[in-house]
N, C-alpha and C positions, 0 to 999 in steps of 0.2 A: 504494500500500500504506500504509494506517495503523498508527500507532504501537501499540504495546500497551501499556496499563494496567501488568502486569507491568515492564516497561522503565521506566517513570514512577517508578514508587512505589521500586525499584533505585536510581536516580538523586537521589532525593529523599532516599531514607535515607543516599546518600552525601556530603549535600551538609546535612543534620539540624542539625550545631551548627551552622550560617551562621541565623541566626532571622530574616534577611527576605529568604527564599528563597518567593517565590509560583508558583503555575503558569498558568496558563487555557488552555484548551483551541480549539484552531482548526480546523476543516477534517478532524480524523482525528488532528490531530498535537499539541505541545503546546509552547508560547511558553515560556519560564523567565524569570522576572526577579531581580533585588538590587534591596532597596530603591526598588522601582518602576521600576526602569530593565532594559531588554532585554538580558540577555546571552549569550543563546544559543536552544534550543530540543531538541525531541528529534523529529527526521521519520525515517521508516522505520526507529524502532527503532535510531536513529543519535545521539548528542549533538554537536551543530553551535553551536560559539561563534563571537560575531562576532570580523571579523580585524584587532583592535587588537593597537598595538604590546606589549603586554603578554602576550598571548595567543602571539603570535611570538616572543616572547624565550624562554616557557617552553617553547614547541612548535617550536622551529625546523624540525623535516620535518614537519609535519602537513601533512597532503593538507588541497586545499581542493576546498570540493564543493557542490552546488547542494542548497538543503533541497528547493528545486519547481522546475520550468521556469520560469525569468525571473527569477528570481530573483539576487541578488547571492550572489558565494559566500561560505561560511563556512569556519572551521577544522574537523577532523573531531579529535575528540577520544579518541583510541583505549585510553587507559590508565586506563579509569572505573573499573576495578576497587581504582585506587589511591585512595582516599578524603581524605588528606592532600595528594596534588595539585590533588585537583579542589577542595578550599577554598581550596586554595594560588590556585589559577586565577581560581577567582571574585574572590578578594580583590584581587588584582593587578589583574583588571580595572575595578575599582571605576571609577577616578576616571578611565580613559579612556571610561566609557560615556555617549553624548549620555544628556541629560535628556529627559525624558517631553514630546513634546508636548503643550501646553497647547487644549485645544479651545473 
């Protein structure tokens, strides 16, 4: 099942003051970045950040969940509708997130 457009553009306007928030698109679903760096995603209509210790500190029960088969799990981020957290989240994650492969 792929993501919906709807759910994106939600996510994005919650996330509006962070100014190098990007997206691109994959597969049906949609990659999220900071500042070039990977920190989460949105698969089935779901927001999935990766599981740095930052991310655990502010989500201690977050379920962790598979974005696809085979994948490594992520945190399941269930409180999107709180707008103030989820910049809270990103920012915190900042400086745990590997940098961009070089190619």
């Amino acid at each position: 099942m792929a993501s919906g457009k709807d759910y994106l553009d939600f996510i994005l306007d919650q996330l509006s003051p962070l100014p190098d928030i990007t997206v691109r698109a994959m597969m049906g679903e949609f990659i999220l970045y900071d500042r070039g760096r990977i920190f989460g995603g949105i698969y089935d209509d779901r927001l999935l950040v990766k599981d740095v210790p930052a991310a655990r500190r502010l989500m201690p029960e977050a379920p962790e969940e598979l974005p696809y088969e085979g994948a490594k799990p992520m945190l399941l981020v269930e409180d999107v509708d709180d707008k103030e957290f989820l910049q809270e989240l990103v920012r915190a994650m900042r400086p745990e997130l590997p940098k961009p492969k070089t190619r």
